[in-house]
N, C-alpha and C positions, 0 to 999 in steps of 0.2 A: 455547701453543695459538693464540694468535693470529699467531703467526709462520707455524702450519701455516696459518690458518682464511684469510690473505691468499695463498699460493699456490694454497688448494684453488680461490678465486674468478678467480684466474688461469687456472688449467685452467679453470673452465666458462667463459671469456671466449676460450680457445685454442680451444676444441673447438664453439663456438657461432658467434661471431665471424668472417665471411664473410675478414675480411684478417689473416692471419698469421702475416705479416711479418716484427713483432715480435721472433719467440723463432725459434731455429734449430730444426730437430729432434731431437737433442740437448737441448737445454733444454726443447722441448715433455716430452719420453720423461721428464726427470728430476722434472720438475714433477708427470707425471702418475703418476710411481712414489711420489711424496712423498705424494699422494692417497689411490692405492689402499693404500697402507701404514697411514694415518691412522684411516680408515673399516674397514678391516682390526681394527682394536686398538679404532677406538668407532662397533660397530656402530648405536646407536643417534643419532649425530650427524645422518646424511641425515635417519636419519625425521624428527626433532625441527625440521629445516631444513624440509622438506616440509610438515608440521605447520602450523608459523611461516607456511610462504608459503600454505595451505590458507586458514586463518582468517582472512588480512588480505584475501584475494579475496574471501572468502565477506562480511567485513564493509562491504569497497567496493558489493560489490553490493546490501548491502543498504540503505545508506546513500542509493544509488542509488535504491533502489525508493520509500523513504521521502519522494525527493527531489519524488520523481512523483506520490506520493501530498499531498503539502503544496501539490503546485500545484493551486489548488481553483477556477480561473477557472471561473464560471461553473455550479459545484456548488451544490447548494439548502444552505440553512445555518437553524438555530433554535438560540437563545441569544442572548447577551450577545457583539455582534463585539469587544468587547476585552476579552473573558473571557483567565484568565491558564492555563486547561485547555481544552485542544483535545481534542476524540474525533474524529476517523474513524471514518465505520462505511461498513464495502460493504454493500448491503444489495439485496433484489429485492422487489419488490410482490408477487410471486408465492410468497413466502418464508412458510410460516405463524410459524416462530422469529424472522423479522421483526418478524412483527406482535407478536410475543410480546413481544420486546424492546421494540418501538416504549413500550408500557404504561410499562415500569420509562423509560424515556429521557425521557416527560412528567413523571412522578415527579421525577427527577432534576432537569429544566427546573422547574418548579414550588417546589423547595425550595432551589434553588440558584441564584442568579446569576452565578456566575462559573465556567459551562460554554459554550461553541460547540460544538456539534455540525454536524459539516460531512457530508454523504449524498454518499458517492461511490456514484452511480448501479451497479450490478454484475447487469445483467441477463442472466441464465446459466439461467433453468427453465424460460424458454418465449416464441416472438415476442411474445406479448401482453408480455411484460416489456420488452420494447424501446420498445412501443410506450408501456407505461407509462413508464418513466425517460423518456422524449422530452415527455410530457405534461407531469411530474414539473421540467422542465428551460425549459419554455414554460412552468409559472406560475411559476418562478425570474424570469421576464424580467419577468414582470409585479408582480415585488415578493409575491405569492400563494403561494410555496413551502409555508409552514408551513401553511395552510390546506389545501392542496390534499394535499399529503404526508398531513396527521391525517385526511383525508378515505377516500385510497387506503387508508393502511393500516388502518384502521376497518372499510374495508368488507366486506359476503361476496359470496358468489358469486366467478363470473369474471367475470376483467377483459375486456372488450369495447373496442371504441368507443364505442358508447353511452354505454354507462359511464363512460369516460371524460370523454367533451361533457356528460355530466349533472350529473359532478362539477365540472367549469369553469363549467358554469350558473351553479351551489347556489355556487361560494365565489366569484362576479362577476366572472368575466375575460372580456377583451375575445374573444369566441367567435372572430371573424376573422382577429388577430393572431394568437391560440393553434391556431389549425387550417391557418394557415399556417405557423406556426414545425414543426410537426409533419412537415409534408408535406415540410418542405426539409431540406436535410441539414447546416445548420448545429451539429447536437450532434451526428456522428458523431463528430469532433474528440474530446471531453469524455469521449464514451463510448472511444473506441479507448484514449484515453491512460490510464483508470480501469483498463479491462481491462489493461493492460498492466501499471500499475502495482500491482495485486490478484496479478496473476499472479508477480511478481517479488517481491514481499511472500513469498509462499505461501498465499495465500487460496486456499483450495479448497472453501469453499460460503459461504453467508450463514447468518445476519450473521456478520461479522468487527469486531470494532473494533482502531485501531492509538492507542493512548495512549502519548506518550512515544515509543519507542523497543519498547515491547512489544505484538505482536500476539496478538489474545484473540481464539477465536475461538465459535462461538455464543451463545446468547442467556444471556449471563450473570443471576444475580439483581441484584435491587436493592441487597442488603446488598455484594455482591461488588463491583459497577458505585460504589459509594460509597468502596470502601477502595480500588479502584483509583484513583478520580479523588484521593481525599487522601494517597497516596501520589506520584502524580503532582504535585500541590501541595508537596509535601515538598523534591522534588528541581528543581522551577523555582528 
């Protein structure tokens, strides 16, 4: 078999490969009779080939996305920064399974110190969401994230500006800095790469959390959010 399985890669290298050369035509014809003979008698060999090369893409890419997702310059974060469990969560202000979540994720902060929860901003339900992760991303600079975050996701109504500058009031950031940082477009950056990264994941709404290697997506329970983080613990 492997005497065939090294000709078979020779034909795809004859018949792919811009130069050749190599092999007469004659020897191309013989090689590629050796082939279709091969596949002839083990129809299932291609697929199984195809299969092989499907999976290792599919896991490049995903690896990929993860890669995107881990780079967190400049993402709001709560917890313990050398926590030995990292969550990802994409998450939207405008998200009510957010806010649902956000409950059980204090829970979990509260009884647990060795979690980082890292917010990739993921604003997908409406401008005011933009406008929020920007806000969300301007109390990040001012050291304010975790206040500012428990504040949005607490709150009702709609998000406004107002609202917004009311909650920058109430948790004391510098109004100036914070309503500059908003206007400029220094978090477009953060936000493009998040979307990107959510996108290549497969996140297709919030919340999403990425633990480990496994994407979870809605507002999981508490009892769930604990067997996944000590399962995750297991395998560090």
């Amino acid at each position: 078999m492997k005497h065939i399985f090294y000709y078979f890669i020779l034909c795809m290298i004859v018949l792919s490969h811009p130069v050749r050369a190599e092999f007469s035509s004659s020897e191309e014809q013989k090689i590629q009779n050796i082939v279709q003979k091969y596949l002839s008698e083990n129809p299932d060999f291609l697929y199984e080939l195809i299969v092989d090369y499907s999976n290792k893409k599919a896991n490049e890419e995903k690896l990929d996305a993860m890669s995107l997702t881990y780079d967190s310059k400049g993402d709001g974060k709560m917890g313990n920064p050398d926590a030995s469990v990292i969550i990802y969560e994409y998450s939207d202000y405008n998200c009510g399974y957010c806010k649902r979540l956000f409950t059980t994720i204090k829970t979990i902060l509260n009884e647990d110190d060795d979690v980082l929860i890292i917010v990739k901003e993921f604003p997908i339900l409406a401008k005011s969401s933009v406008l929020a992760a920007k806000a969300a991303l301007a109390a990040e600079q001012q050291n304010k994230f975790v206040e500012y975050h428990d504040a949005l996701m607490t709150s009702v109504g709609s998000i406004t500006e107002e609202s917004l500058q009311s909650i920058a009031t109430m948790v004391g950031l510098d109004l100036d800095k914070f309503n500059n940082a908003i206007a400029s477009s220094r978090f477009d950056q953060i936000l493009q790469r998040n979307m990107e990264a959510g996108r290549a994941l497969g996140v297709e709404g919030t919340p999403a959390l990425l633990i480990g290697e496994q994407l979870i997506p809605g507002a999981v329970s508490l009892e769930e959010l604990k067997k996944l983080i000590s399962l995750e613990r297991q395998n560090n």
